[in-house]
MARDOVEX-71741 format. One record per residue (C-alpha): residue number from 1; x, y, z. Coordinates in steps of 0.02 Angstrom, whole numbers, plus 32768, in hexadecimal, padded with zeros to 4 digits. Example, Ala and Ser with C-alpha at 12.3 -4.5 7.8 and 13.67 -1.06 7.14 Angstrom:
<rs>
+-----+------+------+------+
:  nr :   px :   py :   pz :
+-----+------+------+------+
:   1 : 8267 : 7F1F : 8186 :
:   2 : 82AC : 7FCB : 8165 :
+-----+------+------+------+
</rs>
This chain:
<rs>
+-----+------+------+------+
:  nr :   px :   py :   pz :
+-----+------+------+------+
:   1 : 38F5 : 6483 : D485 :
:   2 : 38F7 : 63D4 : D4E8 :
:   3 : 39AD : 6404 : D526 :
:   4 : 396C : 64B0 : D55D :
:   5 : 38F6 : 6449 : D5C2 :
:   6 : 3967 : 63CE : D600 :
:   7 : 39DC : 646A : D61F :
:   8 : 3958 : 6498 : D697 :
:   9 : 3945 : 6417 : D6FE :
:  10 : 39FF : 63F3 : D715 :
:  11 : 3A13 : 649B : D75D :
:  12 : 3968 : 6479 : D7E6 :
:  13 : 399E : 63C7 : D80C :
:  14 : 3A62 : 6411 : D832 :
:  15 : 39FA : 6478 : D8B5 :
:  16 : 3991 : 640A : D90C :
:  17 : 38F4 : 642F : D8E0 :
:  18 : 3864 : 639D : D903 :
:  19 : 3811 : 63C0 : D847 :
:  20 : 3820 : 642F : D7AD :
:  21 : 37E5 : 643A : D70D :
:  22 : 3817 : 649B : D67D :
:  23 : 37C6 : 64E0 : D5E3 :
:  24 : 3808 : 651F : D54A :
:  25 : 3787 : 6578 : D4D2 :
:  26 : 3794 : 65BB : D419 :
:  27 : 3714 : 6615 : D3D7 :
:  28 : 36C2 : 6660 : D336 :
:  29 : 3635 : 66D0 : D321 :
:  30 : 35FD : 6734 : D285 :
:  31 : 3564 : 67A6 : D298 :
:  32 : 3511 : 67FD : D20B :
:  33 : 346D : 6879 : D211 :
:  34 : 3419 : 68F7 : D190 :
:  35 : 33AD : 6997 : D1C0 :
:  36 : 3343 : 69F1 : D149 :
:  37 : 339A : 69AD : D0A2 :
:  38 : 3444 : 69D8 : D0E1 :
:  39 : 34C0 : 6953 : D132 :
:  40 : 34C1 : 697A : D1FB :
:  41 : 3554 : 6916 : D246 :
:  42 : 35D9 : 6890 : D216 :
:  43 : 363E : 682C : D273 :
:  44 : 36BA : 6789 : D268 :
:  45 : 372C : 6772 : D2F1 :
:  46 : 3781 : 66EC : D364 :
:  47 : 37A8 : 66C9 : D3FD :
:  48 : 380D : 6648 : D46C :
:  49 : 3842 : 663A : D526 :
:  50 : 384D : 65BB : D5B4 :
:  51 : 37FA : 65CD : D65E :
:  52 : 383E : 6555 : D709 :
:  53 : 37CF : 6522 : D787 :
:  54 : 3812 : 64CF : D830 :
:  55 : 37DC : 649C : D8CD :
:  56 : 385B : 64BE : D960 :
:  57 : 382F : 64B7 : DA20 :
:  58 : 377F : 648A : D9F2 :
:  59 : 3747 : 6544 : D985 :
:  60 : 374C : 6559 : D8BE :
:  61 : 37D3 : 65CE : D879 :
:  62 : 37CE : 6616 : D7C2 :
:  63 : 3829 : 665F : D74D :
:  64 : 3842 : 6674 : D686 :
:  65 : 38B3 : 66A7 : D606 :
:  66 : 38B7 : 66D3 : D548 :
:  67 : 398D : 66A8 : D552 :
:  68 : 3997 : 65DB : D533 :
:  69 : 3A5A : 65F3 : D53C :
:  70 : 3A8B : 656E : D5C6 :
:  71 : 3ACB : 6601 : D636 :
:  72 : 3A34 : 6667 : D62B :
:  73 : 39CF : 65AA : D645 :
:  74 : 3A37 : 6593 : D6DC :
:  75 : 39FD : 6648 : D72A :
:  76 : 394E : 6623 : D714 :
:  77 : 3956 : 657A : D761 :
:  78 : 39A4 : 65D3 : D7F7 :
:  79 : 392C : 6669 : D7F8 :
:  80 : 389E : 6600 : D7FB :
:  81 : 38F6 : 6590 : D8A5 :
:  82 : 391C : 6635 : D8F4 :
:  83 : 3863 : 6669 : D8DC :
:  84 : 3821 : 65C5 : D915 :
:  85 : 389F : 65C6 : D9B8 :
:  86 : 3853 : 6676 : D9CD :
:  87 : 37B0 : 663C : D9CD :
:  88 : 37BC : 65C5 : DA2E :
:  89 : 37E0 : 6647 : DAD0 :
:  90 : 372A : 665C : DACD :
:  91 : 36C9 : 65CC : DA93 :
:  92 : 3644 : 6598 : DB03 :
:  93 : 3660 : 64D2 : DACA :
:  94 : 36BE : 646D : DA61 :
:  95 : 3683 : 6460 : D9A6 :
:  96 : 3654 : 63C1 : D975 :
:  97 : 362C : 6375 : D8CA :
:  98 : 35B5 : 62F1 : D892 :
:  99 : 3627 : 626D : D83E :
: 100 : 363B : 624F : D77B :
: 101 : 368B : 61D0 : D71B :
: 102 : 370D : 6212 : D6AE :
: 103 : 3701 : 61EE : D609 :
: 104 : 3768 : 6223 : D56F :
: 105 : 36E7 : 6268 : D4C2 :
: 106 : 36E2 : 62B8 : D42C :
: 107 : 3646 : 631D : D41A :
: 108 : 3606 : 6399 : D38D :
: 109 : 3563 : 63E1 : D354 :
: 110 : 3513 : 6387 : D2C7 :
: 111 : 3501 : 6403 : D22D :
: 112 : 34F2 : 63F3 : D154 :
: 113 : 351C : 649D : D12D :
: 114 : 35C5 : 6500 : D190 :
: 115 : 3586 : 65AF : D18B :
: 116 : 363C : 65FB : D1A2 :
: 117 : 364C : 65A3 : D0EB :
: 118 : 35C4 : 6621 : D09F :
: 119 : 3606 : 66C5 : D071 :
: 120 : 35ED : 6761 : D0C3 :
: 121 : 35B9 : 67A5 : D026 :
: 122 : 350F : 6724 : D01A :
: 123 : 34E6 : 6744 : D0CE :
: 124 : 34D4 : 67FA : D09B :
: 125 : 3474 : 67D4 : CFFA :
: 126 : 340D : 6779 : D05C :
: 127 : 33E8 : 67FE : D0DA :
: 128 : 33DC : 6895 : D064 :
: 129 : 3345 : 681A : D00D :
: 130 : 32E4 : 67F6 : D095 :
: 131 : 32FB : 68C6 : D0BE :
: 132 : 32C5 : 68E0 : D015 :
: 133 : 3229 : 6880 : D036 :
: 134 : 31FE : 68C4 : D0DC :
: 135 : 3200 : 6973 : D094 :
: 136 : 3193 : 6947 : CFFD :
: 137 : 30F9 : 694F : D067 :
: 138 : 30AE : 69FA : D06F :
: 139 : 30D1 : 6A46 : D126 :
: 140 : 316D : 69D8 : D164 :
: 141 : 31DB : 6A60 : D1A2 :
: 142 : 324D : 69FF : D1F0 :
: 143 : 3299 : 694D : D1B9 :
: 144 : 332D : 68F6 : D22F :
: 145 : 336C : 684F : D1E2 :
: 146 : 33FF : 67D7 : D245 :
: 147 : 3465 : 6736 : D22C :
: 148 : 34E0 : 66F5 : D2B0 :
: 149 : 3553 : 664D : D2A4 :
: 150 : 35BA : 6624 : D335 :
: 151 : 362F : 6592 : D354 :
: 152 : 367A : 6557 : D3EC :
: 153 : 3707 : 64D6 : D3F8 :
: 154 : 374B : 64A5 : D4B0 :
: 155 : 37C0 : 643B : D4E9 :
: 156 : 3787 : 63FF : D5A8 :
: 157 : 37FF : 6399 : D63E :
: 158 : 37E9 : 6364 : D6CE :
: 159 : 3861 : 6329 : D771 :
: 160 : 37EA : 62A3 : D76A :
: 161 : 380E : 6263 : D6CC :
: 162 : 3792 : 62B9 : D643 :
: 163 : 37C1 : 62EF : D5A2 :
: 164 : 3730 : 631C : D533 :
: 165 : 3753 : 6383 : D48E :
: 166 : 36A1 : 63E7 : D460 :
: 167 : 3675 : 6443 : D3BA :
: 168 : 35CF : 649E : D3CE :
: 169 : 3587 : 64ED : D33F :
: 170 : 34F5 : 657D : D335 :
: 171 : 34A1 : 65DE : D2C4 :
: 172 : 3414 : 6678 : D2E0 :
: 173 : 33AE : 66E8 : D259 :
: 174 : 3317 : 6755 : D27B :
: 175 : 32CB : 67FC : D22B :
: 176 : 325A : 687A : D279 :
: 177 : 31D0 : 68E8 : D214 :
: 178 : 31A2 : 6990 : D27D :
: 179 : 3106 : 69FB : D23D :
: 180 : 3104 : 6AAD : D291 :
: 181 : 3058 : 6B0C : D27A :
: 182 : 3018 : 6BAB : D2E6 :
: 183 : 3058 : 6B6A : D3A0 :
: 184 : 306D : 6AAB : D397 :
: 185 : 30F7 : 6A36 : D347 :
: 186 : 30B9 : 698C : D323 :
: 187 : 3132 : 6910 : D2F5 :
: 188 : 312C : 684E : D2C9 :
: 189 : 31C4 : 67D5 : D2CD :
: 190 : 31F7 : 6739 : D26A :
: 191 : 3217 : 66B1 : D295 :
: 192 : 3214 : 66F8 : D349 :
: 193 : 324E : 67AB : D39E :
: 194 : 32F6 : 67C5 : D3DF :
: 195 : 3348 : 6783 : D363 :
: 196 : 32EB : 66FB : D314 :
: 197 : 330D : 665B : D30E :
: 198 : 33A8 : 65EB : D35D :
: 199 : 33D3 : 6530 : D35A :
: 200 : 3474 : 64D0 : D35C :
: 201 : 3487 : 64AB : D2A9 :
: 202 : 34D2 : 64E4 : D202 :
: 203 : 34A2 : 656C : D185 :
: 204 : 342A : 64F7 : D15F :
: 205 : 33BB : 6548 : D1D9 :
: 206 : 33AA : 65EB : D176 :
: 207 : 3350 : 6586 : D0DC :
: 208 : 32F9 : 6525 : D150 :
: 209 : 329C : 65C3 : D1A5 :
: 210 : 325E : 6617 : D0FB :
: 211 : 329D : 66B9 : D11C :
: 212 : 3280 : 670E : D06B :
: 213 : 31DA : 66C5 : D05B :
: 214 : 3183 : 66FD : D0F4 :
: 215 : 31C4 : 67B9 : D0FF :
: 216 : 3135 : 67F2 : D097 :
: 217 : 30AE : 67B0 : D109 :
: 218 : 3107 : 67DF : D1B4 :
: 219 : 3114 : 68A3 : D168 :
: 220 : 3052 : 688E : D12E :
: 221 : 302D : 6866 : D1DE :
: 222 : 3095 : 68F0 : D231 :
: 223 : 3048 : 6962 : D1E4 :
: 224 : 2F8B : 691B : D1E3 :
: 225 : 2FA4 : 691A : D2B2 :
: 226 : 2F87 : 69E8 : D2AB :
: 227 : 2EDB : 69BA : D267 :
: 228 : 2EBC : 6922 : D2D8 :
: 229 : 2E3F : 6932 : D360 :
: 230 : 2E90 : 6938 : D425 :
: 231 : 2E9C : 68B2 : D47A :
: 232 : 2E24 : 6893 : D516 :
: 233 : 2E22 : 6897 : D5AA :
: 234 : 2DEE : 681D : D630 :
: 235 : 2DF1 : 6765 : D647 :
: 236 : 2E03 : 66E6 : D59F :
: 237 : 2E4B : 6656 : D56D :
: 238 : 2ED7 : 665D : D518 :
: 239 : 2F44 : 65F9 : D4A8 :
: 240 : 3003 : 6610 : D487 :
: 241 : 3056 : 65FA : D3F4 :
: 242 : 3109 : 6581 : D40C :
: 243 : 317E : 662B : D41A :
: 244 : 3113 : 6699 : D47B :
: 245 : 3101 : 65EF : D503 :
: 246 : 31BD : 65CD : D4E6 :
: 247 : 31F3 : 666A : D540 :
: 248 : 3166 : 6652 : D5B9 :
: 249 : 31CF : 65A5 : D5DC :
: 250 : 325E : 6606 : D5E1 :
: 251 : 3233 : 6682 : D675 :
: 252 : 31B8 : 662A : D6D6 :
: 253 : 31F7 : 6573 : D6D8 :
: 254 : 32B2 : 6588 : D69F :
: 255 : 32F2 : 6609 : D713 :
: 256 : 32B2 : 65CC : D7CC :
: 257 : 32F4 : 651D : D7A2 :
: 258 : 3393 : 6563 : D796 :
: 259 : 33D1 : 650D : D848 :
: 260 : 3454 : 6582 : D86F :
: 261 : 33CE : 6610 : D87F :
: 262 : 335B : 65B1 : D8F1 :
: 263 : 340E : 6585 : D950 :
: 264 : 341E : 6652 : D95E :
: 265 : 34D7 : 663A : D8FF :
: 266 : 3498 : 66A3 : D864 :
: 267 : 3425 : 6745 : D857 :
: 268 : 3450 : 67AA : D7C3 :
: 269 : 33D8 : 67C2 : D73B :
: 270 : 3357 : 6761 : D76A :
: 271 : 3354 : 6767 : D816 :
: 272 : 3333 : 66C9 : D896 :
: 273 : 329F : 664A : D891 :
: 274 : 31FE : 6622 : D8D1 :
: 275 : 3225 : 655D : D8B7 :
: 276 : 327F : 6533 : D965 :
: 277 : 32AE : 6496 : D98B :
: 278 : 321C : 6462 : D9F4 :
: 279 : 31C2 : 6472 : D94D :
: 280 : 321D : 63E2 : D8F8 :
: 281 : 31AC : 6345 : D8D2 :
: 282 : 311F : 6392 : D919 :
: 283 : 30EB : 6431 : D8CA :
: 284 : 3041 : 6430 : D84A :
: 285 : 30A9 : 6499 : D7DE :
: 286 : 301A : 647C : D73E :
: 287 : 2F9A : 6418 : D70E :
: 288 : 2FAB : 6360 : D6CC :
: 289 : 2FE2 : 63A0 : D61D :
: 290 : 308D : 63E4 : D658 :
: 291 : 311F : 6388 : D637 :
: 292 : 31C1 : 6409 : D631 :
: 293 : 326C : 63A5 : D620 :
: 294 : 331B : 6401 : D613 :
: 295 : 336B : 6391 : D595 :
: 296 : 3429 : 63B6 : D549 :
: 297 : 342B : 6320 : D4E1 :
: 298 : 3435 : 631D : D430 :
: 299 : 339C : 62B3 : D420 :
: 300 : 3332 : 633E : D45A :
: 301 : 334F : 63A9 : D3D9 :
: 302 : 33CA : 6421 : D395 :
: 303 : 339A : 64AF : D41C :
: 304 : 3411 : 653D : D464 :
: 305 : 3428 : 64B8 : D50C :
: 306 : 346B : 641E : D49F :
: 307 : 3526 : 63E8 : D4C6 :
: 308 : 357C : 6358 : D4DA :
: 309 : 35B6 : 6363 : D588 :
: 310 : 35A1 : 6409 : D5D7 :
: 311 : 3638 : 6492 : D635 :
: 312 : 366B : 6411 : D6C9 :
: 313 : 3684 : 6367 : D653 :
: 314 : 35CF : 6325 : D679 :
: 315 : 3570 : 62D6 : D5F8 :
: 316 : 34D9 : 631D : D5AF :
: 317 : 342C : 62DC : D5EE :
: 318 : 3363 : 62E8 : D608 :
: 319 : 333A : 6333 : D6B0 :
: 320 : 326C : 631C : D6D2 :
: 321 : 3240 : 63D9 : D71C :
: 322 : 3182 : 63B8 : D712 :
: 323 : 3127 : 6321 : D70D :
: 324 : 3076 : 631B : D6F2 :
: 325 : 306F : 63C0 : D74C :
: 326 : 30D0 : 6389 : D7CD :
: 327 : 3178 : 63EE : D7FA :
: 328 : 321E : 635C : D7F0 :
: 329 : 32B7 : 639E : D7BD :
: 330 : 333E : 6448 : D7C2 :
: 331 : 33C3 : 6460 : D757 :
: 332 : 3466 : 6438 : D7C3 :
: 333 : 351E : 642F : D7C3 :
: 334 : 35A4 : 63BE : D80F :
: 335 : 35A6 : 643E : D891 :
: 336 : 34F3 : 645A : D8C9 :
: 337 : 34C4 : 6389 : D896 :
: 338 : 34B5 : 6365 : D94F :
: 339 : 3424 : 63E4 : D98A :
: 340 : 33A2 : 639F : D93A :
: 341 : 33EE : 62E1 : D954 :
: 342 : 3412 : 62BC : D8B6 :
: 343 : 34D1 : 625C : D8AB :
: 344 : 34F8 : 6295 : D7FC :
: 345 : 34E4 : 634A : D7AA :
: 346 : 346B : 6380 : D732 :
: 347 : 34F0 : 63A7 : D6AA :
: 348 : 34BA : 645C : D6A0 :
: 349 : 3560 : 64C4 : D6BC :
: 350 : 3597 : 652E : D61F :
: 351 : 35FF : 65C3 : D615 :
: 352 : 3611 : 665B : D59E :
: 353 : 36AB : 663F : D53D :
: 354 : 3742 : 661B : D5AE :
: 355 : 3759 : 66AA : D60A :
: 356 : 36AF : 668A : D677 :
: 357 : 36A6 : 661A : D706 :
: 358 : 3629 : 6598 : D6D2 :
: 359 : 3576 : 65A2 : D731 :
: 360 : 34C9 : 6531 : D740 :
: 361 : 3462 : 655F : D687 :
: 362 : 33C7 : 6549 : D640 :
: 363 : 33EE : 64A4 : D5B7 :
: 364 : 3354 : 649C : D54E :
: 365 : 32C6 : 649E : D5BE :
: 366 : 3225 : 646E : D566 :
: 367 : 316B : 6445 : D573 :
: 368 : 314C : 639C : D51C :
: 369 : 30C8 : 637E : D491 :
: 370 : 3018 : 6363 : D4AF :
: 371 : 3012 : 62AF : D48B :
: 372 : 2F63 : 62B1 : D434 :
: 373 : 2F64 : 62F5 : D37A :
: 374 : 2F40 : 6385 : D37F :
: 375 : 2F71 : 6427 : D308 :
: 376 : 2F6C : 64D7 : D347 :
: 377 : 2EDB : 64EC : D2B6 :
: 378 : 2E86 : 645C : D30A :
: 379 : 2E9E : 64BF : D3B1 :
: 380 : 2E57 : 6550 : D372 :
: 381 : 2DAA : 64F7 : D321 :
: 382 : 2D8B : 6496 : D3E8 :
: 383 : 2D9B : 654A : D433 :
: 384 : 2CF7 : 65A9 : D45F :
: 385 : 2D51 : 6654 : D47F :
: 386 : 2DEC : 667F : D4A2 :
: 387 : 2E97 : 66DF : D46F :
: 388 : 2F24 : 66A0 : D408 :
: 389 : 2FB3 : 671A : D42A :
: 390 : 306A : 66F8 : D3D1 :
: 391 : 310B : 673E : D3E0 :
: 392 : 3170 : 6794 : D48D :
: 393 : 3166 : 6841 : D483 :
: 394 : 318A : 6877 : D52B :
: 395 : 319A : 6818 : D5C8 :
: 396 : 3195 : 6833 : D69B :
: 397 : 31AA : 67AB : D713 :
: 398 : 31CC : 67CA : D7E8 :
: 399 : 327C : 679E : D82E :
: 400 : 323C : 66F6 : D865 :
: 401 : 31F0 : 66C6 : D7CD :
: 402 : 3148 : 66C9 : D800 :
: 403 : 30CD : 6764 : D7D2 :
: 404 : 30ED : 677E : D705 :
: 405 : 30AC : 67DB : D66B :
: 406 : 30C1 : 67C9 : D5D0 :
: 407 : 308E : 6842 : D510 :
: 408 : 3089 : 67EE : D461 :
: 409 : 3098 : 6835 : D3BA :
: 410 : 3001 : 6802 : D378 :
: 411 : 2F4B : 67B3 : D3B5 :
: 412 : 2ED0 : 675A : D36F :
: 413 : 2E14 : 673E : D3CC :
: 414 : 2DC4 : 66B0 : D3AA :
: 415 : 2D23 : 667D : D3BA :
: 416 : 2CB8 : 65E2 : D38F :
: 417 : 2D4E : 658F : D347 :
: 418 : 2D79 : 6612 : D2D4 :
: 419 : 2E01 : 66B2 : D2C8 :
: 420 : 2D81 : 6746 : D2C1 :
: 421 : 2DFA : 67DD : D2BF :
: 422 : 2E90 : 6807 : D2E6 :
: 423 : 2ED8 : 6865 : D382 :
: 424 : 2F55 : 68D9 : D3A7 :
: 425 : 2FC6 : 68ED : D454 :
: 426 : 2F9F : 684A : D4A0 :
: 427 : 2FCD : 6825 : D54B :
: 428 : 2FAA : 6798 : D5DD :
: 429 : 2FE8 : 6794 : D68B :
: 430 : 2FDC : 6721 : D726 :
: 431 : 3032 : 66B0 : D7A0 :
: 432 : 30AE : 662D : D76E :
: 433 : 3069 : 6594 : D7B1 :
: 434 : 2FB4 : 65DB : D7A0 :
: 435 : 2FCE : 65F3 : D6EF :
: 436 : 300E : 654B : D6C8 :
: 437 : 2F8D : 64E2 : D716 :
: 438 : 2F16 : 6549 : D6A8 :
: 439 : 2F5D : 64E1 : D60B :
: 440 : 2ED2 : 646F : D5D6 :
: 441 : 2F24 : 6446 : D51B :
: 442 : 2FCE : 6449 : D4C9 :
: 443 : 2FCD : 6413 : D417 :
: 444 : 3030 : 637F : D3D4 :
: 445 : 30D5 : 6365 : D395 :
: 446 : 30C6 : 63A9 : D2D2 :
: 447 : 30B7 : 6447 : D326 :
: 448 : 313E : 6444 : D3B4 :
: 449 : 31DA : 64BD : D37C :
: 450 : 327A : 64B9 : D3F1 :
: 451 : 3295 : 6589 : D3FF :
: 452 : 333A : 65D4 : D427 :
: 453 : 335B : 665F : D49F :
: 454 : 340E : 669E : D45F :
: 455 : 342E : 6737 : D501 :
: 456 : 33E2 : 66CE : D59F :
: 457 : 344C : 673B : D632 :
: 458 : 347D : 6714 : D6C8 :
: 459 : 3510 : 672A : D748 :
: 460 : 358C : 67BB : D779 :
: 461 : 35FC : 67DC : D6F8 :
: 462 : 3561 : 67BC : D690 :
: 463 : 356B : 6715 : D634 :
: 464 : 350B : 670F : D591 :
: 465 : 34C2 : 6658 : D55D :
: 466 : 3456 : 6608 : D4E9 :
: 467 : 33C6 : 6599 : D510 :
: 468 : 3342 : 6529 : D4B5 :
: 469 : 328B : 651C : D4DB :
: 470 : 3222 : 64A0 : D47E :
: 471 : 3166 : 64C0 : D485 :
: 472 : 30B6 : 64AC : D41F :
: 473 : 302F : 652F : D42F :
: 474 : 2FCC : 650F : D4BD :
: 475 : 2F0F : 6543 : D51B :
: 476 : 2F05 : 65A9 : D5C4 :
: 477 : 2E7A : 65B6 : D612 :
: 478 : 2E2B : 665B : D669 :
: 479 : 2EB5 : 66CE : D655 :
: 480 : 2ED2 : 678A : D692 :
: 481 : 2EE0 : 67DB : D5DD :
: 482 : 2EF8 : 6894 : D58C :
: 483 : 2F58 : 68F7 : D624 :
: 484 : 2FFB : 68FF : D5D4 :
: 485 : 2FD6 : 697F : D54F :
: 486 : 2F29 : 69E9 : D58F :
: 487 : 2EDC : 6A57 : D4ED :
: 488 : 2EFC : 6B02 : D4FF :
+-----+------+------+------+
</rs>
């Protein structure tokens, strides 16, 4: 694979090209999932494929192939020159890329257990157990179960000199319980909805996460919701649990930093943002408790966004987005380094597989620990009232990022310290920076959990990605709750 990559820049440098990089990816995904006692889907399969990426007369060109013979090498290299010379007809200025030492690495995703070494057979047993469990609780009707491994092994080079070999490792598992009765479905996740849980590790994950032991108590729950009291509506405090605030990370923080929407050079998905440039450094974007970084290094944690360097040969690192409330930091590229001023790139670019053109992504962006001890149990006893609400159900957000609401599976209310009854359909809404200089309290370390979001799209093809979002259940003050899901 390093010749196919050599192969590759050969061909660009034989055409005159002023940089080029080349990528060659192999890839391995098996995804397994149950429904209703029965297996629902199996797959195993691999792919591998090269994409080329020059810069000729000043514009990108692109191209990618899954043929590594050195003829079919050769063609790409030229496709993507012709594109770039293309391009260039109608470029409105000359690209220009913040500068980056090459280096030459080995990189590869820490793990104990390879989960392509466990049989297919014991990921079904598995499955078909925690099923089994799911249904054992009088009015389940429906049980979904999943496990996913993925591996990803690229070789990366540069005309400037990089050559970084990456092995990146992943692993997902989630299950579903869904009680039907008269009108309404209830339903309750674990360890989180759409899919569960995802880190970059082994198959050590799945014993980690107590999959078997907790199906019992997620069905109870699904089906106790039909008897569970609605959930109000009016102004409360609320307080998150780690998942539910992950995704709330996710769409209201994660997306507008995304610098090549506030540059207008990407739209899809999730539209533009409300965080122009102007805003940099001096917007109050929460109160003194916020501190969001985007951090890819493995230090961090073993989140979705962890890699040694990322899609363009730059090193992984800790970007400050919000410090003490204040706005500091996008996620940039080579490309885009130079509109906010900064002379190096943010290390965010990633493609999907190699046939993608790689684009600015979400790493894992996450809202530090409170750095007091305190236990969501210990945030629950110093509340008066409020609403504890866990687990995305259903989300809205504008195209600038800025008006949002959100529905949980479950509720709890809380008052004078204590859980008095549970709630059903819970649902909170509000502005983005509004909401977060509501937090008051964020709960400490024992309690943060680095979440991964496994289908994050964005671009045109679509690009699916994974991210990571490390949070701890935190306190909102004076919410808009209960307009999501009105009683009939």
């Amino acid at each position: 694979m390093k010749d196919v990559a050599e192969w590759v820049l050969n061909a660009c440098d034989q055409r005159g090209v002023s940089y080029a990089d080349a990528r060659v990816v192999a890839h391995r995904g098996r995804a397994l999932s149950t429904k209703n006692g029965k297996v629902g889907s199996v797959s195993d399969g691999e792919s591998v494929g090269l994409s080329v990426r020059v810069i000729a007369d000043g514009a990108w060109g692109f191209a990618a192939s899954a043929e590594l013979g050195r003829d079919a090498v050769a063609a790409t290299a030229a496709e993507a020159v012709a594109i770039a010379r293309a391009s260039a007809r109608v470029k409105r200025e000359d690209l220009r890329l913040a500068p980056e030492k090459p280096v030459q690495a080995e990189w590869s995703t820490p793990f104990k257990i390879d989960p392509f070494a466990v049989s297919v057979e014991q990921n079904i047993d598995l499955l078909l157990k925690i099923d089994a469990e799911l249904r054992s609780v009088d009015g389940i009707t429906l049980a979904e179960t999943n496990l996913n491994f993925n591996r990803e092994e690229q070789w990366f080079a540069s005309s400037e000199g990089t050559r970084i070999h990456q092995t990146k490792l992943s692993t997902g598992a989630g299950y579903a319980a869904y009680a039907f009765a008269g009108s309404e479905i209830q339903k309750r996740s674990y360890p989180n909805s759409y899919g569960g849980q995802w880190q970059n590790k082994g198959y050590e994950l799945i014993e980690e996460l107590k999959l078997l032991e907790n199906a019992k108590r997620i069905a109870e729950e699904a089906v106790a919701l039909h008897k569970a009291d609605q959930c109000p509506e009016g102004k409360f405090d609320i307080i998150l649990d780690s998942s539910q605030l992950g995704l709330q990370i996710h769409e209201s923080v994660g997306h507008p930093i995304e610098l090549d929407r506030v540059l207008g050079m990407e739209a899809n998905f999730a539209g533009t943002s409300f965080l122009t440039l102007d805003n940099l450094g001096n917007l109050r974007y929460g109160s003194d408790l916020v501190n969001v970084v985007a951090d890819a290094r493995q230090e961090h944690g073993p989140g979705l966004g962890t890699f040694g360097f990322d899609d363009e040969g730059v090193p992984a690192q800790c970007t400050p987005i919000i410090t003490k409330g204040l706005f500091t930091g996008y996620l940039s590229s080579r490309e885009t380094a130079h509109a906010i001023g900064a002379n190096r790139s943010g290390g965010t670019m990633r493609a999907e597989g190699w046939n993608r053109l790689p684009m600015i992504r979400m790493t894992n962006i996450s809202l530090l620990p409170g750095d007091k001890p305190l236990s969501l149990e210990q945030l629950i006893a110093a509340t008066d009232r409020a609403i504890l609400m866990q687990t995305n159900r259903s989300w809205s957000i504008d195209d600038k990022r800025y008006n949002f609401q959100f529905g949980c599976e479950i509720g709890w209310e809380i008052k004078n310290g204590k859980r008095v009854r549970m709630l059903k359909n819970p649902s909170y809404s509000g502005i983005t920076t509004d909401f977060w200089n509501s937090l008051d309290a964020i709960c400490s370390r024992g309690e943060w959990v680095l979440w991964g979001t496994p289908n994050c799209g964005k671009g045109q093809p679509q690009q699916v990605m994974g991210t990571g979002h490390g949070a701890a259940p935190s306190r909102f003050r004076g919410i808009k709750v209960g307009s999501a899901y009105k009683s009939g």
